[in-house]
C-alpha positions in Angstrom: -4.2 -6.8 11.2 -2.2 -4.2 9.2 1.0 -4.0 10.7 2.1 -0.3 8.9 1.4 2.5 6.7 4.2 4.3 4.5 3.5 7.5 2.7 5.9 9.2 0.2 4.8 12.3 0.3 7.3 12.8 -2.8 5.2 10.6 -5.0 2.0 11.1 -3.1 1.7 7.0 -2.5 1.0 5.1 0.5 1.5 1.6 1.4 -0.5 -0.4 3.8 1.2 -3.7 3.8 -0.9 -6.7 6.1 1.8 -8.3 6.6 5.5 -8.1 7.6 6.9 -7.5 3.9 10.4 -9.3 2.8 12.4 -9.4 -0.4 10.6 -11.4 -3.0 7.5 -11.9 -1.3 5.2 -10.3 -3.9 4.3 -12.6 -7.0 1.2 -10.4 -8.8 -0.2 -7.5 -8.5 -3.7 -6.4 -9.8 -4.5 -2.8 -10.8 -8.3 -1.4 -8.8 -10.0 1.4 -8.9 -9.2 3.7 -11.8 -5.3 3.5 -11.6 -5.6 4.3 -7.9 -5.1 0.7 -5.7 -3.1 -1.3 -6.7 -3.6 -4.8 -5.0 0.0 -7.2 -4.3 -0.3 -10.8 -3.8 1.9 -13.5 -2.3 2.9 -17.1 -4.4 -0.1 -18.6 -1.9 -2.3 -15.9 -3.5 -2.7 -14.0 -0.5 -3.2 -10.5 -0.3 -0.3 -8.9 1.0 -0.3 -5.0 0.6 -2.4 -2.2 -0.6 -0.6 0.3 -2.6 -2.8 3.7 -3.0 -1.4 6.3 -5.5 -2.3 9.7 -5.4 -3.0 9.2 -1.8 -4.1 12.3 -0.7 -6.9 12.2 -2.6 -8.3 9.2 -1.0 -7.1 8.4 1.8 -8.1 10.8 5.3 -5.5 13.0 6.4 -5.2 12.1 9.5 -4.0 8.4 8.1 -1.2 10.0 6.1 -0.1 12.0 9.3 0.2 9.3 11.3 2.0 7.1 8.8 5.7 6.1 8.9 7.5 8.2 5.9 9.6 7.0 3.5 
């Protein structure tokens, strides 16, 4: 269940975290799809978050309108 997405529209990144986020939570992260996704784990090795740079590119519009801004 993805609980929210967050778009900077200053940066042009969105985050879609899966979970509710809190300090420290993230221990690795792994870089997909040409410098694009980047993937953040938890210590259990759970995916936690998506992070997608240069989001308007690739994600639909109508995601990024709806999202919660940063």
């Amino acid at each position: 269940m993805i609980l929210k997405v967050l778009y900077d529209a200053d940066v042009d990144a969105a985050s879609i975290d899966l979970v509710a986020p809190h300090e420290g939570m993230i221990e690795r992260t792994i870089e997909a799809v040409d410098q694009t996704i980047l993937l953040h784990f938890d210590k259990q090795d759970h995916l936690v978050s998506i992070e997608v740079l240069r989001a308007k590119s690739v994600l639909p519009s109508e995601t990024l309108r709806a999202a919660c801004r940063r």
